[in-house]
N, C-alpha and C positions, 0 to 999 in steps of 0.2 A: 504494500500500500504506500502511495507516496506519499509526502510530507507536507508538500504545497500542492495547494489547489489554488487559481487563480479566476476572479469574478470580474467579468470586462462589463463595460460601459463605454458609452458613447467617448464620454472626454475623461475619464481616467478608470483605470482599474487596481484591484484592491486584492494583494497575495495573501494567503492567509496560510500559515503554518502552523498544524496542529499539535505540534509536537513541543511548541516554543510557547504554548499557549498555557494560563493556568486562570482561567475567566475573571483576571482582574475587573473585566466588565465594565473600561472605562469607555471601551466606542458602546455597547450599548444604552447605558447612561448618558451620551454624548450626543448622539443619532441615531437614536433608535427607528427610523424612518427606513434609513440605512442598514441599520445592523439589530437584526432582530430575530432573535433564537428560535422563535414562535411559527416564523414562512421558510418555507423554501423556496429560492435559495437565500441562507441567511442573511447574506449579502448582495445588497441592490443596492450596486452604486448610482446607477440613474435617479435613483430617490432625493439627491438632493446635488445640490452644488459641488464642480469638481473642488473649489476651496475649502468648503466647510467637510467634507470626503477627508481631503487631508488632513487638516488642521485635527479633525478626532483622533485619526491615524497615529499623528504623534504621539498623541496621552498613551497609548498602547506603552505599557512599562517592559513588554518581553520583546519587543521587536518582532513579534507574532505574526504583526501585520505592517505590511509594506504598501507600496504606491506608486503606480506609472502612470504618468499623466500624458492623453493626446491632445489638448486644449491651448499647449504653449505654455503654462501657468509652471510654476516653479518647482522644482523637486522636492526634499526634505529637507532641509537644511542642517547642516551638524553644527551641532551647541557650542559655543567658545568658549564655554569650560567643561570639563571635566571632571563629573559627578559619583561618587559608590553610598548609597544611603543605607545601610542595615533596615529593613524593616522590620517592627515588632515582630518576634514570633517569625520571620518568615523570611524571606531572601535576600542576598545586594541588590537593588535596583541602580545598575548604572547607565550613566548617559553623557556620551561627549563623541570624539572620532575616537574610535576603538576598533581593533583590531583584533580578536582571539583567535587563540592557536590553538586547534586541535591535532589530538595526536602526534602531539609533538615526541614522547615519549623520553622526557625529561624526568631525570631523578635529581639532577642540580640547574643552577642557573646557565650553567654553557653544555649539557649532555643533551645532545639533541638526535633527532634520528632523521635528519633534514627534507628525506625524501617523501619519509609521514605526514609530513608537517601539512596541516588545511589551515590556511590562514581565512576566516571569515571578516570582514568590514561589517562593522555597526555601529548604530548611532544610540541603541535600547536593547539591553539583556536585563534580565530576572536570573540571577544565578543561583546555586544551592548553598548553603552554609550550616543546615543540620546534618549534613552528612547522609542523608539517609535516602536522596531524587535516585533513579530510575535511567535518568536522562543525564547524568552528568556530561559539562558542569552547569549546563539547568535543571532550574528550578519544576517540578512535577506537584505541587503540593504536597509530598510525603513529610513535610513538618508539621501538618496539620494531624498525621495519622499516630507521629510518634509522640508530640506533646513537645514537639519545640519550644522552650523559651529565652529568649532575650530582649530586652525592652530598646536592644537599637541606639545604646548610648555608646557616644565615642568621646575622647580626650582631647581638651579644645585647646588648639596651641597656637591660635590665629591671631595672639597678642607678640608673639616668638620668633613665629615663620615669617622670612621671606616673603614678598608678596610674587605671585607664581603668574608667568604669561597667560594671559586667555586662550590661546590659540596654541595646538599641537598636540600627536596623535599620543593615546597611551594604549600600551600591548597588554595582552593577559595571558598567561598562560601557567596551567596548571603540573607543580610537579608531581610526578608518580606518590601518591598515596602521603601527596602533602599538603599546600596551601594550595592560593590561589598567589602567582607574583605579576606584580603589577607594575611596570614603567612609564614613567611620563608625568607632568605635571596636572596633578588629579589634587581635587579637595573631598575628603572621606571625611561625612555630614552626618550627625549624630539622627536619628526619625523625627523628632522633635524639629528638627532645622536651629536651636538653639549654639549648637556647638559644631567646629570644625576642626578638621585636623590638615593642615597643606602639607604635599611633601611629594618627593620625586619617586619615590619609588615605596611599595609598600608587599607586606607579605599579607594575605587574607584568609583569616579561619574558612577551613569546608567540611572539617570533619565534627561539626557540631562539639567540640568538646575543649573547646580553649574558656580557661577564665581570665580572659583576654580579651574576650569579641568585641568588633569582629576581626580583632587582629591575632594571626595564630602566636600561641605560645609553644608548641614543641609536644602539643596533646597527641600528634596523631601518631606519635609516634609509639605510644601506650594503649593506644585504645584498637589497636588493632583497623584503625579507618583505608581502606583500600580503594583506589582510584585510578585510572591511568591517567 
């Protein structure tokens, strides 16, 4: 079964990847005209404007859903900064130009298997950080199943830090049955939006078991968490 299915329309069409998906539910809240679980097909993008089409698209936190527009009208545009939010109870939601690497088959920062390597572009992922998705390294909702918690607070050092360019890509990639490491000029933002953390490079809990989160402390290495 494939992964995407894509719903055309006159002036823009709308991908949709079920695999990336975990019913944040922000396009149907957003345009529901559009996006309505109730018709088939769920997706009717002639229901409304090729702009307003987009503009819900964005809110989509997994990157789930995409957009090709025939109308001339603008693409997506990538954020000029560089975002990882902890969500309560539930996944990183990031958002900036991003890159992750799959299959990279990293067990350090320079151990690579070069020829494995999927490099995907994105502007919006949902990633896992209880340890426990299906899908790694997204997000499946299985922290709802095991009783994930973390309230999403991070250490605000945004009186300390550098102030960090808007613009420029950051990469992710996951080591074998480690974190998540992350390069590039990112601010990692406590759920609240209260607190920040800036920094060039960061390591990110995935194995649900750092008392650190969501930054990794050295847990996975105890608890047995396995990942490629």
């Amino acid at each position: 079964m494939t992964q995407e299915k894509t719903y055309r329309g006159n002036e823009i069409d709308v991908t949709y990847n079920v695999r990336r998906c975990i019913h944040a539910a922000e396009c149907v809240r957003g345009l529901s005209a559009v996006f309505n679980t109730q018709t088939r097909p769920w997706v009717q993008p002639d229901n409304a404007s090729a702009d307003r089409v987009a503009n819900v698209v964005t809110r989509c936190p997994t990157g789930a859903l995409h957009i090709e527009r025939h109308d001339g009208g603008p693409a997506e545009t990538v954020p000029t900064q560089n975002s990882i939010v902890p969500t309560p109870d539930g996944p990183l939601y990031i958002r900036g130009d991003i890159t992750l690497e799959l299959n990279a088959g990293a067990s350090g920062d320079n151990a690579r298997e070069a020829d494995a390597v999927e490099a995907i572009q994105e502007t919006r992922l949902a990633l896992c950080r209880c340890g426990a998705s299906q899908n790694k390294p997204y997000c499946d909702n299985s922290h709802r199943m095991i009783g994930f918690e973390d309230a999403g607070e991070v250490m605000d050092n945004s009186a300390s830090a550098p102030a960090l360019p808007e613009h420029g890509p950051i990469t992710i990639m996951g080591r074998r049955n480690g974190p998540l490491v992350v390069r590039g000029n990112m601010e990692v933002k406590s759920a609240d939006g209260r607190s920040v953390m800036r920094t060039r490079r960061t390591l990110l809990c995935r194995c649900g078991g750092s008392a650190n989160k969501p930054f990794c402390d050295g847990t996975h290495n105890v608890n047995g968490f396995s990942a490629e």
